[in-house]
N, C-alpha and C positions, 0 to 999 in steps of 0.2 A: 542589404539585410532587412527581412521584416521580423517585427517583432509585437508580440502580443502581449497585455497586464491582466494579471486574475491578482485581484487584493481580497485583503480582510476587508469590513464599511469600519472606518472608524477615523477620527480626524488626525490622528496621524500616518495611518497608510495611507489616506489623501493628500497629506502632504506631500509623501514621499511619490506615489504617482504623479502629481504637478510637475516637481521636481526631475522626475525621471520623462515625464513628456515633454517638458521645455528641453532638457540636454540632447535629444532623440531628434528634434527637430534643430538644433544646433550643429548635430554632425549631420544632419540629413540622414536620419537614421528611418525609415517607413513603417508606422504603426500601422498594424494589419490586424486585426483579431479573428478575421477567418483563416489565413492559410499563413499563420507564422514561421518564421527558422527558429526562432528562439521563443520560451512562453517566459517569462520573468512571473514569479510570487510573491507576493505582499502580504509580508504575513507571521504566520505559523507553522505548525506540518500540517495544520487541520486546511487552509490554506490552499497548499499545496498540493493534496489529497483533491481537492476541489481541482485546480487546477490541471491535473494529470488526466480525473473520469470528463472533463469539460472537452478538453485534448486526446482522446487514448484513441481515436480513430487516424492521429497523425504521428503514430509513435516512431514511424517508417522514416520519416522526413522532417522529423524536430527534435530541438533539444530543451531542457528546462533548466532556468536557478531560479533556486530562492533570494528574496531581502528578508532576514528575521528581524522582528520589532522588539524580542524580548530574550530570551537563552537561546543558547546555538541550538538549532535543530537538527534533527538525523537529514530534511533533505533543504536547509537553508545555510549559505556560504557567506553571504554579503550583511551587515550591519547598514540602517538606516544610512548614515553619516558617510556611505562610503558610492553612494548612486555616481557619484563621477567618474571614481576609478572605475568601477564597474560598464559604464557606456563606454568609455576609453578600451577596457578589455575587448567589448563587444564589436571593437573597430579594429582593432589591431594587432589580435591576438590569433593564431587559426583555430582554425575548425573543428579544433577535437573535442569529444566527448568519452564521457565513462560511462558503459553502461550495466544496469545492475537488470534481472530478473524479474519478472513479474507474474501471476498467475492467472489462469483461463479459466474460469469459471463459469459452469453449465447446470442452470435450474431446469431440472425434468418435470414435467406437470403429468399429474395425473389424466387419462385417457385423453391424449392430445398427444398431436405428433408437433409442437410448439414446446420450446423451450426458450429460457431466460438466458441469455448469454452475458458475460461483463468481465472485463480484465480488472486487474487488484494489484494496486500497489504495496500494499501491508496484509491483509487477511481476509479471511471470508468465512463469519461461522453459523454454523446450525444450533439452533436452540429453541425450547416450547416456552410460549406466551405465558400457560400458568405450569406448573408443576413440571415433571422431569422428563428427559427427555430417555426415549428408547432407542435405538438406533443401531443398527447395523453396520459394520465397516467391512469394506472391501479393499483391499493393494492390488492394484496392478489386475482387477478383476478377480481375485482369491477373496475369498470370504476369510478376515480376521479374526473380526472378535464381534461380540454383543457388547455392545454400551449402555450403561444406565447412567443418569447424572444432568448435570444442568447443562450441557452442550458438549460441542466439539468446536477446535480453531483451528484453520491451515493459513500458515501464514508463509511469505517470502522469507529470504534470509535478510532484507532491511525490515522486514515487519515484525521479525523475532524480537525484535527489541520493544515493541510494544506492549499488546496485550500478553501477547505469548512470550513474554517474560515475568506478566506478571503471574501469569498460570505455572512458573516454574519449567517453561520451556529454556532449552539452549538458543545464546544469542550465536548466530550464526555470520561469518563472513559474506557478503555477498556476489563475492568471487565465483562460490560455488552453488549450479543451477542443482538445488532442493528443496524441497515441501518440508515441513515442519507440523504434524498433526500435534496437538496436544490438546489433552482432555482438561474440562469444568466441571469440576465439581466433579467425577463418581462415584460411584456406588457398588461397593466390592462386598459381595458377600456371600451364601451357598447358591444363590442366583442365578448373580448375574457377576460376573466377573473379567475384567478387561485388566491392561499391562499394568496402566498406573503411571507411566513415564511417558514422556512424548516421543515420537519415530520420528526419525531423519527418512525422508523417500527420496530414491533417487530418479534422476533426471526423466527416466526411459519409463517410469513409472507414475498411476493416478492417484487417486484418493476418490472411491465413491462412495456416502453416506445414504443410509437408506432407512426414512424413520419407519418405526412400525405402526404407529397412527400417524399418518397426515393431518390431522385436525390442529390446528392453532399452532402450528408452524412458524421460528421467525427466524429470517436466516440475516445477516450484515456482509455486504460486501464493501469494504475501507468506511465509510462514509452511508451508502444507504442500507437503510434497516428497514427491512418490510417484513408483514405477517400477512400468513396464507393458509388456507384449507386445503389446498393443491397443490402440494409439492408432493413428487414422487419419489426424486433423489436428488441432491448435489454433487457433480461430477468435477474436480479440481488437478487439475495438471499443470506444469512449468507451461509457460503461454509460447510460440513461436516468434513473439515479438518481445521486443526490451524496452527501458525505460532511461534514456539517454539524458545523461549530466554535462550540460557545458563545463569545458575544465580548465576556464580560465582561473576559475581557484577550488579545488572541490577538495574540502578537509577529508582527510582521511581517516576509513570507516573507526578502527579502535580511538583514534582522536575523541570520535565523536560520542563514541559509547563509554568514553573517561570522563566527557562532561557534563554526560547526562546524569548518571550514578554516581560517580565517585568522587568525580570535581579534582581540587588540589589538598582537599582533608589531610590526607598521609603525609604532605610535603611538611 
């Protein structure tokens, strides 16, 4: 087995790296950071997130866990204090993985036949630098609605739980492959007028946004945020590839979303 570290820098995920590369070399376990079976995370979900766009070109032939350093995370299993069970699992447990959805993501550029391509583990949104954004939506290639307001989010069903819960999206199982549009901020009025609640898209199905001025553009895919003069459109669909969880202990998803929000309060 080889196996790859992506950490947070901070001196205790160095600890726990040390720790985790002394036991690795005690089962004869092979640190590889180019062509891993397994990526291990040190960290957080931001971490992770790292971890995944660092890896997303080996999504075919690897699998990932996290170590969290602080609250459970939606994609962390293992607590600091536990690196030994965990090398131990990695020796003598099989091969199996969970794996959840992820999204394909296609930046069109104005008069270029060049486009941004990038998979998403959590989300990917469009939104303008200064003021509101105009924008266009398309399903499945059908013209929906005109948008006005401060963005759009498409998220997975593990990324519902993040932003696009805070926008009042549905947290979604990840069981099932779909998109999740939800609107920032609109702006409903004799206008400009759009649903107001977020769509569920299904599998077979896209999402292309199409702003009406391109100028000061800034779209987020998980982790990178950039602004542009050239964007044409965002084109967002279920990806062909997935985003596999070693399951030598992989909490399960309402678990996770009880610990995030809710906690044990009611008990």
């Amino acid at each position: 087995m080889k196996l790859a570290i992506v950490k947070y820098d901070s001196p205790e995920t160095n600890k726990i790296e040390k720790e985790l590369r002394h036991l690795c070399d005690e089962y004869e376990i092979e640190l590889n950071q180019e062509n891993p079976d397994v990526v291990v995370s040190i960290g957080g979900d931001g971490t992770f997130l790292s971890a995944f766009q660092q890896y997303s070109h080996l999504l075919d032939s690897i699998r990932f866990l996290g170590i969290h350093t602080g609250h459970l995370g939606f994609y962390t299993d293992w607590r600091e204090y536990e690196v030994g069970e965990l090398v131990k699992s990695l020796m003598y447990e099989q091969e199996e993985s969970v794996c959840y959805p992820i999204l394909d993501v296609e930046i069109i550029l104005k008069n270029s036949k060049k486009t941004i391509h990038r998979l998403a583990l959590n989300e990917a949104t469009l939104k303008r630098v200064d003021g509101t954004l105009t924008c266009d939506v398309f399903i499945k290639g059908e013209h929906f609605e005109r948008f006005r307001g401060d963005g759009l989010c498409i998220s997975t069903p593990t990324g519902s739980t993040g932003y696009n819960n805070s926008l009042g999206g549905a947290v979604i199982h990840p069981s099932l492959e779909v998109l999740q549009l939800a609107e920032i901020a609109s702006i409903n009025n004799r206008v400009y007028r759009s649903l107001g609640s977020s769509l569920i898209i299904a599998p077979y199905e896209w999402i292309t946004l199409k702003p009406l001025d391109s100028d000061g553009i800034r779209y987020s895919i998980d982790q990178e945020n950039k602004a542009s003069d050239n964007i044409s459109a965002m084109r967002v669909r279920i990806a062909d590839q997935e985003v596999h969880f070693a399951k030598y202990r992989h909490t399960p998803f309402w678990i996770r979303v009880k610990d995030a929000f809710i906690g044990d309060v009611n008990n």
